[in-house]
Structures are given as structure tokens and as C-alpha cells.
N, C-alpha and C positions, 0 to 999 in steps of 0.2 A: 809785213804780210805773212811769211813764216810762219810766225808764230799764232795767228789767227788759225793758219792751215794746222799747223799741229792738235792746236784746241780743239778745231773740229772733230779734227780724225780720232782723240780722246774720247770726247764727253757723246758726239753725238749721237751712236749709239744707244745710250743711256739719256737724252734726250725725246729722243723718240720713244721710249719703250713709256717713260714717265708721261710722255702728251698722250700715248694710246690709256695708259693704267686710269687720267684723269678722266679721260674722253669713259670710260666703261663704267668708272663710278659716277660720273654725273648722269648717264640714261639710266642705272639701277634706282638712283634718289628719282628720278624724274616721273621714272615710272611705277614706284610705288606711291609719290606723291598726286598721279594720277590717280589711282583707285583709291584712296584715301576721300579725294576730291568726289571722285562717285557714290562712294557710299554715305557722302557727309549728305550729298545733295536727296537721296535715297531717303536719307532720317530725314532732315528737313520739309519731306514728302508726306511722309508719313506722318509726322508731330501735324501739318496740313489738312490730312482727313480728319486725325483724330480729336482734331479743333473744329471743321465741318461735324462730325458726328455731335461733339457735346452741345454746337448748336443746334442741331436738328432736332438732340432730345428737350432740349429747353422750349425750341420752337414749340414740340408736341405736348408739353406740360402747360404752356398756355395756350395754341390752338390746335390742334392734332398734327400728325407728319403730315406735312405737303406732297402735295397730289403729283404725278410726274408731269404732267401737263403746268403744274406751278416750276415745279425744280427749285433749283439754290436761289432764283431771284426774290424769294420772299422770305429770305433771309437779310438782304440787303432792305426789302420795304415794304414789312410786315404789315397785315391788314388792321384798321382800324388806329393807324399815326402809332403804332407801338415806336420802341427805339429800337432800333436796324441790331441784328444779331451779327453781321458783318457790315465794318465799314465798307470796304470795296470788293467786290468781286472776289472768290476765292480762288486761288489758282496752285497748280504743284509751283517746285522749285524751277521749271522751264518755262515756265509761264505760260500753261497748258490749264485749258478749264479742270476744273474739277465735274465727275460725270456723276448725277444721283442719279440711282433707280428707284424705283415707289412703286410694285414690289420688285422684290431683290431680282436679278440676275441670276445668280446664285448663291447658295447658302441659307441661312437661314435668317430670321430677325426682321424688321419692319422695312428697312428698307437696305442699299449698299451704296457706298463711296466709292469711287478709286480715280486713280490717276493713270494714262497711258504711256505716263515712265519718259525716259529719254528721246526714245523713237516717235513719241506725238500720236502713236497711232494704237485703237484701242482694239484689244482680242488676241493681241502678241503675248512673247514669256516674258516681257520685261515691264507688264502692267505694276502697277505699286498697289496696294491693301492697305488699308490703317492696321494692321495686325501680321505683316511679315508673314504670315501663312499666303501660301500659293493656293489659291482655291482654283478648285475647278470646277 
């Protein structure tokens, strides 16, 4: 037993100094491998609209942009038995609709995409753009 008491009163010290060093490198990884994780989900958002959008303009080359009163569902089931410009529903990366305007919101152009981001809820700073510009 001694000797156990000696080893302690040694190393332990330097035991502890080493479980705190791990403990402070594993929340830096943890926490940059979070925001890594949000901006992945952020572009996956965006690559989103801006697959809505190339549908919308194909839509409009064979029937014009949909009326806001249509939105994204005829895209799923175009008039006249076309073949569906989306197989299922478009959604962000949270699985939040995707919201059209016909005409825009804001900005300019026929019509606007966006996604209400993380928080679910749309008119916040953390809406998503197919275009990484913050409009206002």
C-alpha cells in the first residue's frame, strides 16, 4: 500500500493537470466541429433554393412563374401530366418549407426563395438567400 501512496503523491499532480489539458482540447475540437456543422447545413440550404430557383425558371420557360396563390406545389404536379420539376416537397436543411413569393418580397427579379434558417421562423437575421447576400 506504500507504495501506491507514494505513486500517488508523485504523479498525481500531473494527472490531473493532463485530464484538465484533455478536457479543454476536446470542447475547442467540439466546438469548432459545431460551427463547421452550421455552416455545412447553411450551404446545403442554399445549394436548396438554388435548385428551387433553376426550377422555377424551367417552370417559366414552359408555363410562366407560378402565381403565389399556386407556390412551389406545381412544381411537384405541373399542369397538363408534365413531369414533376420536384420529386417531393422542397424543404431547407431543417426540414422547414421553402417560402416563394410571386412578386418578390424584396429585391428585385420575378419572384424570391428563401428559407427561415435554424430558428423556423421567417423575418429573423438568420433567414437564408440562395445568394448569401443579406437583403433587406
Amino acid at each position: 500500500m506504500e507504495r501506491v501512496g507514494r505513486w500517488a503523491r508523485k504523479y498525481l499532480p500531473e494527472l490531473i493537470l493532463l485530464s484538465v489539458l484533455v478536457g479543454l482540447v476536446g470542447s475547442v475540437v467540439l466546438v469548432a466541429q459545431s460551427q463547421n456543422y452550421k455552416g455545412a447545413m447553411r450551404g446545403t440550404t442554399r445549394l436548396k433554393l438554388k435548385s428551387v430557383e433553376q426550377a422555377l425558371r424551367q417552370y417559366n420557360i414552359d408555363n410562366d412563374y407560378p402565381t403565389q396563390a399556386q407556390g412551389l406545389a406545381v412544381l411537384n404536379s405541373p399542369p397538363g401530366g408534365e413531369r414533376p420539376y420536384f420529386k417531393d416537397w422542397p424543404k431547407d436543411a431543417w426540414n422547414n418549407d421553402i417560402m416563394y413569393y410571386n412578386p418578390p418580397l424584396r429585391g428585385d427579379g420575378p419572384f424570391e426563395v428563401k428559407s427561415a434558417g435554424p430558428d423556423g421562423q421567417f423575418g429573423t437575421d438568420d433567414d437564408i438567400y440562395p445568394d448569401k447576400k443579406r437583403r433587406r
